[in-house]
C-alpha positions as CSV (number, residue, x, y, z in Angstrom):
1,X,-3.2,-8.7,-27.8
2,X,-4.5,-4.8,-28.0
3,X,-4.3,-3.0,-30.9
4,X,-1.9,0.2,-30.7
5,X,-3.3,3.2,-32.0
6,X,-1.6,6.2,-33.4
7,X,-2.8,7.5,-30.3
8,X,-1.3,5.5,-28.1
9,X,1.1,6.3,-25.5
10,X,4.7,4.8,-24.4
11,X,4.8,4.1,-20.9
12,X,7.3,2.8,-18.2
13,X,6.1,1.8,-15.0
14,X,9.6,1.9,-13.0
15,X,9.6,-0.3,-8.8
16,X,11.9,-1.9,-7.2
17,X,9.6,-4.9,-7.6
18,X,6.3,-6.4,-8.8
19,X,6.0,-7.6,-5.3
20,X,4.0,-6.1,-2.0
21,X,1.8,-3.2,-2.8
22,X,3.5,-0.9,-4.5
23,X,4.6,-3.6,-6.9
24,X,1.3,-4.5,-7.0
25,X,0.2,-1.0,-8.0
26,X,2.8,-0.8,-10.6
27,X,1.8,-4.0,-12.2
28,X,-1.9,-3.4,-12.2
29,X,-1.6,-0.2,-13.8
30,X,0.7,-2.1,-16.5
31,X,-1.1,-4.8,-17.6
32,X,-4.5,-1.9,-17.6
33,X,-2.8,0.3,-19.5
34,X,-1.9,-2.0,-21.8
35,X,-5.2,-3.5,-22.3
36,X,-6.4,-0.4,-23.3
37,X,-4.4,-0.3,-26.2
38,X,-0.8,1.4,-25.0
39,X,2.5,0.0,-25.3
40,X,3.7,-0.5,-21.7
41,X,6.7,-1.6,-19.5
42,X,8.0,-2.3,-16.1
43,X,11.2,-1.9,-15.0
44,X,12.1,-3.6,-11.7
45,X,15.7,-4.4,-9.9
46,X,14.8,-7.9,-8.9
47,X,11.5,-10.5,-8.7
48,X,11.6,-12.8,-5.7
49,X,10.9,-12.1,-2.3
50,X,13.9,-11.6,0.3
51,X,16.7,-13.3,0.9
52,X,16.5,-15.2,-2.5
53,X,17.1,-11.6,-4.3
54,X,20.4,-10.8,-2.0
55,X,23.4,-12.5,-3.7
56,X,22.2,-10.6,-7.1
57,X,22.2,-7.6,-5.2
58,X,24.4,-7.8,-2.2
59,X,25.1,-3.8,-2.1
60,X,20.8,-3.3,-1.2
61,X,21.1,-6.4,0.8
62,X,24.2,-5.0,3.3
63,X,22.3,-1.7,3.0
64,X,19.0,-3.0,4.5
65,X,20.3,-4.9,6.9
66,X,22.1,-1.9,8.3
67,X,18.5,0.3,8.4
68,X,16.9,-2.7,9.6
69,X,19.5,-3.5,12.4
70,X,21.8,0.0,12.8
71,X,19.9,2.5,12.0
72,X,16.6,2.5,13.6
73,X,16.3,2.7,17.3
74,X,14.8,-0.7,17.7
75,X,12.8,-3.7,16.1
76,X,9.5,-1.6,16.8
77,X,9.9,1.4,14.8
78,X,8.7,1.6,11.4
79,X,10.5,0.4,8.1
80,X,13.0,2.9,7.4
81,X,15.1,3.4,4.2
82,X,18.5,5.3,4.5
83,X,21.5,3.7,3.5
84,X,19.3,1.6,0.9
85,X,19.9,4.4,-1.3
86,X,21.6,2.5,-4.0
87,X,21.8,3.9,-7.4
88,X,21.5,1.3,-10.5
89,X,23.0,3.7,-13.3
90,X,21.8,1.3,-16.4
91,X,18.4,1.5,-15.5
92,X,18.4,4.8,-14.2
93,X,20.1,5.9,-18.4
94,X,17.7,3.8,-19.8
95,X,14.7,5.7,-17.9
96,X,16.1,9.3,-18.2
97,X,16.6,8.7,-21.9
98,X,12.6,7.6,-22.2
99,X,11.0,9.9,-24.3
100,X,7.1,8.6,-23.4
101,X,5.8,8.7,-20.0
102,X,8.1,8.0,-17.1
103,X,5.9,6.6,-13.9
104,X,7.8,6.0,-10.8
105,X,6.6,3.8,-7.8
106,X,8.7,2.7,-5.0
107,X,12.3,3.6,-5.5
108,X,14.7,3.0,-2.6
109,X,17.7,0.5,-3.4
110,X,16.7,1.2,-7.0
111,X,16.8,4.4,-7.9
112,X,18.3,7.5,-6.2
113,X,16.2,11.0,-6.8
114,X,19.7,13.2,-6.6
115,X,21.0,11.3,-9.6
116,X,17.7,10.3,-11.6
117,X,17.0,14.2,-11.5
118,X,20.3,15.5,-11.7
119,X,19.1,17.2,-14.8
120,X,15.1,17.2,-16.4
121,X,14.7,13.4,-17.7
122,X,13.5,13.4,-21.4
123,X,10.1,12.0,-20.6
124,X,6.8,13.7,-22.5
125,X,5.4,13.1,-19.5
126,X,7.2,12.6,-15.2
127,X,4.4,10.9,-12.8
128,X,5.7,9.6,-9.3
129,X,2.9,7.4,-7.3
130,X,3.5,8.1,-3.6
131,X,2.7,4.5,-1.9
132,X,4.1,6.1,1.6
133,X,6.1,8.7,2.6
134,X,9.6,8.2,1.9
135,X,9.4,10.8,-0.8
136,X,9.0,13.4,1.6
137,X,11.0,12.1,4.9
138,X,15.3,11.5,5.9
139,X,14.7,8.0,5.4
140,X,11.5,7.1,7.1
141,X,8.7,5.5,5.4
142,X,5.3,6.3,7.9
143,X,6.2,9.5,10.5
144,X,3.2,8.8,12.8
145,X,3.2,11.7,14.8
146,X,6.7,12.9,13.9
147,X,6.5,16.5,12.4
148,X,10.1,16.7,11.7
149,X,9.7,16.1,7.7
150,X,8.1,19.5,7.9
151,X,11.8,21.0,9.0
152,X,14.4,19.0,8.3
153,X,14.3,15.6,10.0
154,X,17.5,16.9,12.0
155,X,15.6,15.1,15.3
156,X,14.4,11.9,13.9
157,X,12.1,10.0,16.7
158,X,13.0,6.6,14.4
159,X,17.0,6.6,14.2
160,X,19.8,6.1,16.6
161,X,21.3,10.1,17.3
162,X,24.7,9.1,14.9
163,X,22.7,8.9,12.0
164,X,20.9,12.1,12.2
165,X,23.3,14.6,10.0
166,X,22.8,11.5,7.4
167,X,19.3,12.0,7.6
168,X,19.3,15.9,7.5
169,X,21.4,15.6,4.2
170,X,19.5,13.1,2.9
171,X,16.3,15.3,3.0
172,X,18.0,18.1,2.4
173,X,18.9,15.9,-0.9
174,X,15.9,15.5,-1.6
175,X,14.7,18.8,-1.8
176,X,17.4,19.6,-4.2
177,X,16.4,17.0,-6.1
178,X,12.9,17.9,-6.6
179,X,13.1,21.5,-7.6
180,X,15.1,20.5,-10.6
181,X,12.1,18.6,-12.0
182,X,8.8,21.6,-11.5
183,X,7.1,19.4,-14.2
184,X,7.0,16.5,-12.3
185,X,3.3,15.5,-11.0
186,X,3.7,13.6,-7.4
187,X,0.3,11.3,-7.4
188,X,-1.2,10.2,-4.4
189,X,-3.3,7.5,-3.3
190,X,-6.0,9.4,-0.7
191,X,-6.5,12.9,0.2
192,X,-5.0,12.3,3.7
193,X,-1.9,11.4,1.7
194,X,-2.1,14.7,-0.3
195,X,-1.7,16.5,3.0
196,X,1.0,15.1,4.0
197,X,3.0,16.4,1.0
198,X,1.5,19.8,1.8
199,X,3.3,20.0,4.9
200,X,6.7,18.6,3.6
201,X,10.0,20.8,3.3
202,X,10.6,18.8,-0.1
203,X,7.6,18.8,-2.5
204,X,7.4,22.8,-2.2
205,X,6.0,23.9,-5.5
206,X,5.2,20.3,-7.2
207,X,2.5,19.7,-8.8
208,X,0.2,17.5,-7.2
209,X,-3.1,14.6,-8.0
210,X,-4.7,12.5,-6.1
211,X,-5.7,9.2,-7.9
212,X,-6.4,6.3,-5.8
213,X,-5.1,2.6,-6.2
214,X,-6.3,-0.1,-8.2
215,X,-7.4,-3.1,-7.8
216,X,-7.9,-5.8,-10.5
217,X,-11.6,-6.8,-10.7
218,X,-11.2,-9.9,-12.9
219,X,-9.0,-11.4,-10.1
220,X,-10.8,-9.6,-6.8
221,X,-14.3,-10.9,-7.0
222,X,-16.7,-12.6,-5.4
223,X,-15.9,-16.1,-4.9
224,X,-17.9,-19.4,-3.5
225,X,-17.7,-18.7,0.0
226,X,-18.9,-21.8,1.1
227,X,-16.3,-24.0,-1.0
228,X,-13.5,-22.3,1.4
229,X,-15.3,-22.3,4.5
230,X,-15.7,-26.1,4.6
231,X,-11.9,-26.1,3.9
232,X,-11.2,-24.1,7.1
233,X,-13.7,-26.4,8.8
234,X,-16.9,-23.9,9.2
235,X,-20.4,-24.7,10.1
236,X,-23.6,-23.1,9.0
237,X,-23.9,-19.7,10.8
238,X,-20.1,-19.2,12.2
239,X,-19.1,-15.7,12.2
240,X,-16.0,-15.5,9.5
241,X,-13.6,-12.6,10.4
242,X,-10.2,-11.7,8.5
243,X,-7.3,-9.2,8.9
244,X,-3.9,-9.5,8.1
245,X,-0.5,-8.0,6.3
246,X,2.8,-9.1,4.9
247,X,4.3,-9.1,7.9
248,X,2.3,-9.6,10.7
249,X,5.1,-8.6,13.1
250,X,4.8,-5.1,11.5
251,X,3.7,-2.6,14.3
252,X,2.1,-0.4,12.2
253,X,-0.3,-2.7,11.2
254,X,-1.1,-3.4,14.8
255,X,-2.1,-7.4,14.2
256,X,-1.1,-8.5,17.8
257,X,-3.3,-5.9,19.8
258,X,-6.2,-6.5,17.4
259,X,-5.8,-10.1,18.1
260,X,-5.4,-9.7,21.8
261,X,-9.3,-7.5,21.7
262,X,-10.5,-10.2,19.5
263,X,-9.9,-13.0,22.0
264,X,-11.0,-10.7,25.2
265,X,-14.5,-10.6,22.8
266,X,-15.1,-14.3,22.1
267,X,-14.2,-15.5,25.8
268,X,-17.0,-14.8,27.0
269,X,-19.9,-15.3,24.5
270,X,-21.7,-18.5,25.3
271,X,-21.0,-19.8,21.8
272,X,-17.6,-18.8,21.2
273,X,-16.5,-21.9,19.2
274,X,-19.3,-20.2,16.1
275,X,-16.2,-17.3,15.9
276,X,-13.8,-18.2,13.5
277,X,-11.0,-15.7,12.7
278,X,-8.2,-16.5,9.8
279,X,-5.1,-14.3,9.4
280,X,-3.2,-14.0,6.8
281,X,0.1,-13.3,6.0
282,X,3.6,-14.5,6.7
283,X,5.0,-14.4,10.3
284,X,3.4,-16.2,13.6
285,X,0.3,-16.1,16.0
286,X,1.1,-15.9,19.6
287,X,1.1,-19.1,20.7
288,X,-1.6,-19.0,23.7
289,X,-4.4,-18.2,21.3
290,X,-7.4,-21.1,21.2
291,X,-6.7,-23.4,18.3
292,X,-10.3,-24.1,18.1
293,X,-10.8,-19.8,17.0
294,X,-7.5,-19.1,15.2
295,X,-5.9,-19.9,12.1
296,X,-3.0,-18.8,10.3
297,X,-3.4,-18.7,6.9
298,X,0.2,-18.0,5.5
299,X,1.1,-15.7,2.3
300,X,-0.9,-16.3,-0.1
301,X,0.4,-18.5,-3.1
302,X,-1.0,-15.9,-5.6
303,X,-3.7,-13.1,-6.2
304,X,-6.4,-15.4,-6.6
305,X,-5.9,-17.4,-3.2
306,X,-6.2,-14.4,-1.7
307,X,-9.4,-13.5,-3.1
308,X,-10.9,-17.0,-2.4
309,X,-9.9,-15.9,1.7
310,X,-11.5,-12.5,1.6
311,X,-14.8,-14.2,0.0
312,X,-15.1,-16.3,2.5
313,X,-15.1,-13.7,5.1
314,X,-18.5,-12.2,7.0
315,X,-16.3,-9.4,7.7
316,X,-12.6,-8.0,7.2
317,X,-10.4,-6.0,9.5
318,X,-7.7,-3.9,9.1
319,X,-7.1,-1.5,12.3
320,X,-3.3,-0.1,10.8
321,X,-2.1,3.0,12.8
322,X,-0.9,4.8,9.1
323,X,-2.2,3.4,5.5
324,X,-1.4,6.0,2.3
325,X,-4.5,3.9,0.6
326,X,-4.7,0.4,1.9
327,X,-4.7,-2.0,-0.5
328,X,-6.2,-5.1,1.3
329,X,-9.5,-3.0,2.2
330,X,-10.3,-2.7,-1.8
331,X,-9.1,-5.6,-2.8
332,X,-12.3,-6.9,0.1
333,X,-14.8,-4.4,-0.8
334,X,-14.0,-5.9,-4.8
335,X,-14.8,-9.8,-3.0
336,X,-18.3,-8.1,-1.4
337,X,-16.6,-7.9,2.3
338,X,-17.1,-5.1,4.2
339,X,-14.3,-4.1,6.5
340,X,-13.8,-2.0,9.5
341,X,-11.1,0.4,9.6
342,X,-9.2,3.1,12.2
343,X,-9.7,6.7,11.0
344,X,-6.4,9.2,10.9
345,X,-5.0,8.0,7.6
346,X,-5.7,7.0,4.0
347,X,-7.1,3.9,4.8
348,X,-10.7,5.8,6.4
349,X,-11.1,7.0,2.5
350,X,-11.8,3.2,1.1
351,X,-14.0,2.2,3.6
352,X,-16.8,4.3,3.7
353,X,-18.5,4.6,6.7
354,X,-21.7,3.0,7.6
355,X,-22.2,2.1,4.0
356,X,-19.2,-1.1,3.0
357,X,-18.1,-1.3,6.3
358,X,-17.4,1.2,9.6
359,X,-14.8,3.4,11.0
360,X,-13.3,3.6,14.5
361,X,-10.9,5.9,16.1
362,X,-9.6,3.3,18.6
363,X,-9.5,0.0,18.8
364,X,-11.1,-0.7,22.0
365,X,-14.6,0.2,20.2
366,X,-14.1,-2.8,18.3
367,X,-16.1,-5.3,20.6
368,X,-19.4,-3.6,20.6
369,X,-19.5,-3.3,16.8
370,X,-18.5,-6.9,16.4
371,X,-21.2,-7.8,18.5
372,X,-23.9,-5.9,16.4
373,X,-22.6,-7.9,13.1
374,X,-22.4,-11.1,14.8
375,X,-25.9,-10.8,16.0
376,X,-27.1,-9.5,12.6
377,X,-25.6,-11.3,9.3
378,X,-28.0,-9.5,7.1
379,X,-26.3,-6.3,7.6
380,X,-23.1,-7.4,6.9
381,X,-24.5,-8.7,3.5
382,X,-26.2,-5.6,2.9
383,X,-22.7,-3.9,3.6
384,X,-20.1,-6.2,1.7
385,X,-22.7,-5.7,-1.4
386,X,-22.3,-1.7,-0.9
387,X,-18.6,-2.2,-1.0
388,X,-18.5,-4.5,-3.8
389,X,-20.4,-1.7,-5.5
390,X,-18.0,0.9,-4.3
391,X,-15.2,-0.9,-5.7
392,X,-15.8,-1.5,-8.9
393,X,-17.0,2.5,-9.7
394,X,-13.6,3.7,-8.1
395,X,-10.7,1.1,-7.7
396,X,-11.3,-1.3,-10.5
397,X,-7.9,-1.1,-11.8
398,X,-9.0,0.1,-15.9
399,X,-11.1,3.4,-14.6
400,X,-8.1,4.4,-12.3
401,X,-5.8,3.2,-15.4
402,X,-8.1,6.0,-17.3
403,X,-7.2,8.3,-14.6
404,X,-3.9,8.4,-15.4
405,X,-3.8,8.7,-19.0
406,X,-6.0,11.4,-18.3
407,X,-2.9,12.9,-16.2
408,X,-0.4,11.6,-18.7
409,X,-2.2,14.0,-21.6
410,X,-2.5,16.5,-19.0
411,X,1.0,16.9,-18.6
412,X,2.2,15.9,-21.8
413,X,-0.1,18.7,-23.3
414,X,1.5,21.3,-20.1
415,X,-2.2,22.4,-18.6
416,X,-1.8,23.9,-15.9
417,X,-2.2,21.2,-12.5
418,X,-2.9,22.1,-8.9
419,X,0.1,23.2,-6.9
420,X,1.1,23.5,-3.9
């Protein structure tokens, strides 16, 4: 157990849950932090996955069932968060009443920004982690091409025309909500993030950081990539490729059209059967895709599983319309896979280009490229090692940990940050 000094800081890490990435996040940065010798916490509402957390907390459960089925215009459009706006008062008193540092993650169905900064919390120190961009939207949680966060989110491309004036008020809310905390620092993951807040009607005049996410190295490493290959029936020389998400329905992600250009690849090579491609994550695979090419993975039991997949892989794909950071491309790089990735959000600033793995701006280019790494294994070697060295200088999760205690002292010590 670390050794506190009299140095050491009191933080609260405060998510709806440890689970998905922002949970992830949240934890990572906790048990860091706390290896380094501070006395840290986590607050969450609930633990297990949904349903199993609903008849605990029926009031989010109705209220996400009604964004999910109500409020958004159909099954397509992106998570969206506006009657989850549930506020859990003893959690919410305990973390205004924290005199160390205060660090907020993901906060909808949890915590309410209105009443959590209804007046300045008591905390030496008010970070808030940005892991997409509900913060700054009506209820939304990825605008794509929607510039209506800018205004007032009075036209919303997402939501059915009744709900609207609730999402005007709610950013409206917002807005309110934010100017009564100037000290706050609103941290995001990638640069491409960071400029999303500078359009927003709500973050005017906060101060703002750009830290990236972490991953945790002891866990996300390389692993014997032949032990799991033999398990998924590999031969000597088959090309291994990866992608997947939580949800594999999720259109953001864009799994199903990046499986569709993957089969339209293979079909025709003379030695398709060598092309192996595993997804992970839960949900299903269209059913007319060649057994003999495909296989579904599941969600992953735990952190390490995971890693095991991602070493196995020659190469790891991740084509998502909108990523804040993208977690699964670092967690990769830290197994020495390279990935390929779609330019136009955060997720272009993990992968770096031509060095742990490539860019493209549509998916159609995929083909060609997978052609040049199937053809040429060394390369992709060459490339996974680049990213495995990339990983550990930037995402390994005690030097972003570092990061933010640098931040923490920052603000705690009132230098003056970059605004708006």
């Amino acid at each position: 157990m670390p050794t506190q000094s009299r140095d050491s800081l009191h933080i609260i890490h405060a998510t709806i849950s440890p689970l998905g990435g922002a949970g992830a996040v949240a934890t990572r940065l906790y048990r860091a932090q706390s290896a380094l010798g501070h006395k840290t916490g986590l607050t969450t509402l609930f633990e297990r996955p949904f349903p199993r957390w609903a008849a605990a907390h029926p009031g989010v459960a109705v209220a996400a069932l009604i964004d999910f089925l109500l409020v958004r215009k159909n099954r397509q459009s992106s998570f969206f968060s506006l009657w989850r706006r549930q506020h859990q008062p003893r959690i919410a008193r305990r973390l205004r009443q924290h005199r160390g540092v205060l660090h907020l993650h993901w906060l909808p169905g949890m915590l309410r920004p209105a009443e959590l900064f209804a007046s300045p919390p008591a905390a030496s120190a008010l970070v808030w982690t940005m892991h997409d961009l509900w913060p700054l939207t009506g209820g939304c949680h990825f605008a794509y091409d929607c510039t209506e966060f800018e205004r007032d989110c009075a036209n919303c491309p997402q939501a059915r025309r009744p709900f609207h004036g609730m999402i005007r008020r709610t950013l409206a809310e917002k807005r309110t909500a934010m100017q009564q905390v100037p000290e706050m620092c609103l941290v995001t993951p990638s640069d491409w993030a960071a400029q999303q807040v500078l359009r927003s009607s709500v973050m005017q005049g906060l101060k703002v950081r750009t830290i990236p996410n972490p991953v945790d190295t002891t866990v996300f490493r390389p692993f014997n990539r032949e032990q799991q290959r033999q398990a998924w029936g590999c031969r000597d020389g088959d090309f291994v490729i990866g992608l997947g998400a939580a949800d594999l329905g999720d259109t953001r992600k864009q799994i199903a059209p990046t499986l569709l250009v993957l089969q339209d690849w293979f079909l025709n090579l003379p030695d398709r059967s060598r092309i192996k491609i595993v997804v992970y994550g839960g949900g299903k695979l269209p059913s007319d895709l060649p057994t003999e090419n495909f296989r579904l993975l599941g969600k992953s039991p735990d952190a390490t599983t995971l890693a095991t997949w991602y070493s196995a892989m020659d190469l790891h794909l991740s084509l998502s319309l909108y990523e804040t950071f993208g977690n699964t491309l670092a967690e990769a790089a830290a197994c020495g896979v390279p990935s390929i990735c779609r330019t136009g959000s955060g997720a272009a600033e993990v992968v770096s280009h031509d060095e742990g793995g490539f860019h493209l701006t549509e998916i159609a280019q995929l083909p060609s490229l997978l052609e040049s790494l199937r053809t040429n294994p060394a390369q992709c070697k060459t490339l996974g090692q680049a990213a495995y060295t990339r990983a550990l200088r930037l995402y390994d999760s005690q030097v972003v940990a570092q990061q933010y205690l640098s931040l923490y002292s920052e603000l705690q010590n009132g230098y003056s940050l970059q605004r708006q």
